[in-house]
N, C-alpha and C positions, 0 to 999 in steps of 0.2 A: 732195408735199403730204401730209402726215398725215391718217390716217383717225379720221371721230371715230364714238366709241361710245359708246352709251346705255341704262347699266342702273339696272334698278328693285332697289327691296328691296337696295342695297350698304351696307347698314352692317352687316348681320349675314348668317350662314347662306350660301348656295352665292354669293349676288351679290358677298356680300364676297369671296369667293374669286377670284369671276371676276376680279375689279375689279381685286384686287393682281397678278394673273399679267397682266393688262394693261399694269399699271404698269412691268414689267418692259419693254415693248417699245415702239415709238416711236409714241403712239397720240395721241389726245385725248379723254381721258374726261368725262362728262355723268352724273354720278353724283345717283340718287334716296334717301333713306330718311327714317326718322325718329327715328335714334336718334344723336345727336351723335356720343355717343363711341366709337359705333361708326366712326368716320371717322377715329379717330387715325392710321391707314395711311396719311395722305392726306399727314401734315403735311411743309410744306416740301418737297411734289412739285410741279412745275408741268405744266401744261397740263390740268390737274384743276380742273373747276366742281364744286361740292354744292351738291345744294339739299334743304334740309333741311325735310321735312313731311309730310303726309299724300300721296301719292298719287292717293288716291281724288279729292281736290279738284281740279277746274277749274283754279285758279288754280295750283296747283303744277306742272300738265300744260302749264297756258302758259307757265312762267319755260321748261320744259325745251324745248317749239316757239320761243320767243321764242330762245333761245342756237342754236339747230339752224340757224331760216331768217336770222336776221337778223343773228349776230355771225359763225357756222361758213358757216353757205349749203349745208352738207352735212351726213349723216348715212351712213356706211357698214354702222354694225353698230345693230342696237335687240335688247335682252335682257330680255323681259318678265318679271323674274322672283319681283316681289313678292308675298308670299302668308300667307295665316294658314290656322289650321287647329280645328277642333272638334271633338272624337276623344270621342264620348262615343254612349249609345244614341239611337237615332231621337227618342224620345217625350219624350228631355230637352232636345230644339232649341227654340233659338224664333223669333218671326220677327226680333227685332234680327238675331240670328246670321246668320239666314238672310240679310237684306241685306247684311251687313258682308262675308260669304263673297264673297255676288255682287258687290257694289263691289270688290274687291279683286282675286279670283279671273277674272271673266270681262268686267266693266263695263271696266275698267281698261284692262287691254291691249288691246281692240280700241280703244278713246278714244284711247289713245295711239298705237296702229300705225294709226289711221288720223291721225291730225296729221302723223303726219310719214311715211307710204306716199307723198302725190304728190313728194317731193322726190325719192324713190329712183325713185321710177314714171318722173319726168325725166332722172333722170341713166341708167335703163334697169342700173340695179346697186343692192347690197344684199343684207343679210342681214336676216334678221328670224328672232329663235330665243321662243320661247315653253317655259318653264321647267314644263311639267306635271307628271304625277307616276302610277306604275305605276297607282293609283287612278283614271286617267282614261282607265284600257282593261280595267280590271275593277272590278266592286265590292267593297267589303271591310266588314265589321260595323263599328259604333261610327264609319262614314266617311263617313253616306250624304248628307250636304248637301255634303260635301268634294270626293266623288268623282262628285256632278251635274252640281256646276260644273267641275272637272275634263274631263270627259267633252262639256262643252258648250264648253270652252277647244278639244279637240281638233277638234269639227267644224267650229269658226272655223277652225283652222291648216289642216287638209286643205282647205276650200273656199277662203281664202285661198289657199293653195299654185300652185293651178290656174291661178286668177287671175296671179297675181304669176309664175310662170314663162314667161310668155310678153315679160315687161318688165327680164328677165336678174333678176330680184328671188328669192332661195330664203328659202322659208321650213322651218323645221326645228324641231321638235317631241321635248323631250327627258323621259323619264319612268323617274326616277329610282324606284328603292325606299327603302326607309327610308332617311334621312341624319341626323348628327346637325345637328340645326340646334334656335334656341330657342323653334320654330313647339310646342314641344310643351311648355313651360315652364307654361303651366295648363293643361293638358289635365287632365278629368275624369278618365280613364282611361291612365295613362301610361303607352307602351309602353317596353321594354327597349332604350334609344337606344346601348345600349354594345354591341347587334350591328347596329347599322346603320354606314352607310358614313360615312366621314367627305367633307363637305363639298371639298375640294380634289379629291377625286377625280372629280368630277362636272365640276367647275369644268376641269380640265384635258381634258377631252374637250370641252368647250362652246367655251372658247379654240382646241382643234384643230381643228374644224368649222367655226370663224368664218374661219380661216386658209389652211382648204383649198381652194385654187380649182378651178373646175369643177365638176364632179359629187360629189355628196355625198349623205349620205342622208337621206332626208327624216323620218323618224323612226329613233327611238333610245331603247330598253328597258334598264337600265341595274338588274342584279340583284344585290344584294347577296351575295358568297360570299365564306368566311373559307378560307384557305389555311393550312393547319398543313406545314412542313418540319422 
């Protein structure tokens, strides 16, 4: 029986990544985002749902529970990985921002890993990866509503962890440094994305962890370093 997997944020940036080195192998994808065309990867594969919208919405949360318990009956991998970003000084925040981070950032993924935790909790297996970010084990200037919620994504995964280990359920926590992704496309302040890591790289450690059976680690610091030969 095919395993089905459920990631957020797959129309752009490290999800898309994941999504297509998925597509590569004999899965069944449950793919979230909001940006259509970003989904042209998809066309004419099968065993591929999109559901194309907000996220942060209830209802988009229920189409993805609704395919999981009722058409799949299973869920093997969930990859919380949708995310924005506001890279600007402290005193330029405001509160819209400051909600949108936290819907998005930290509201999201637990609504979601927990719709669909009692089905993996049942079958006593499961992965559950949360897509955080170096920002959410240090603070960084111009980061600071980014790297709260960050940092409060991590205390869900580590207390999560604890939990979910005892039900064969891993959860894993990955915190990537700069990537290119288009989370920086308005940024106030836009950093130099041409030394950050490219997105696949990231993605291809995330797919070998979902793959690895047994023992694995439960977090993963992921440093960006440029190699001259």
């Amino acid at each position: 029986m095919k395993k089905v997997v459920v990631i957020t944020g797959a129309s752009s940036g490290i999800g898309r990544e994941i999504a297509k080195l998925f597509l590569e192998k004999d899965y069944i994808l449950i793919l979230s985002g909001r940006n259509g065309e970003g989904f042209e990867y998809v066309k004419n594969k099968t065993d591929v749902e999109v559901i194309l919208g907000d996220i942060t919405k209830k209802e988009i949360r229920e189409k993805i529970k609704d395919l999981v318990v009722n058409k799949y009956k299973s869920v093997d991998i969930i990859i919380n990985n949708a995310g924005i970003t506001f890279v600007q000084p402290f005193e330029d925040n405001t509160e819209e921002e400051l909600i949108k981070l936290f819907e998005i950032s930290l509201k999201t993924p637990m609504l979601l890993t927990h719709d669909l935790y009692g089905l993996m909790k049942n079958n006593k297996s499961g992965t559950i990866v949360f897509i955080n970010s170096a920002a959410g084990k240090q603070g960084y200037p111009n980061h600071t509503m980014y790297s709260a919620m960050k940092f409060g994504l991590n205390g869900f995964s580590q207390s999560l962890r604890l939990e979910a280990r005892k039900h064969g359920i891993r959860v894993i926590s990955i915190h990537p440094g700069g990537v290119k992704t288009p989370m920086y496309t308005n940024a106030k302040i836009k950093p130099d994305i041409n030394q950050y890591m490219e997105p696949k790289k990231v993605a291809e450690i995330v797919v070998y962890l979902c793959e690895t059976a047994g023992l694995s680690p439960d977090e993963i610091s992921i440093s960006r370093t440029q190699f001259q030969l």
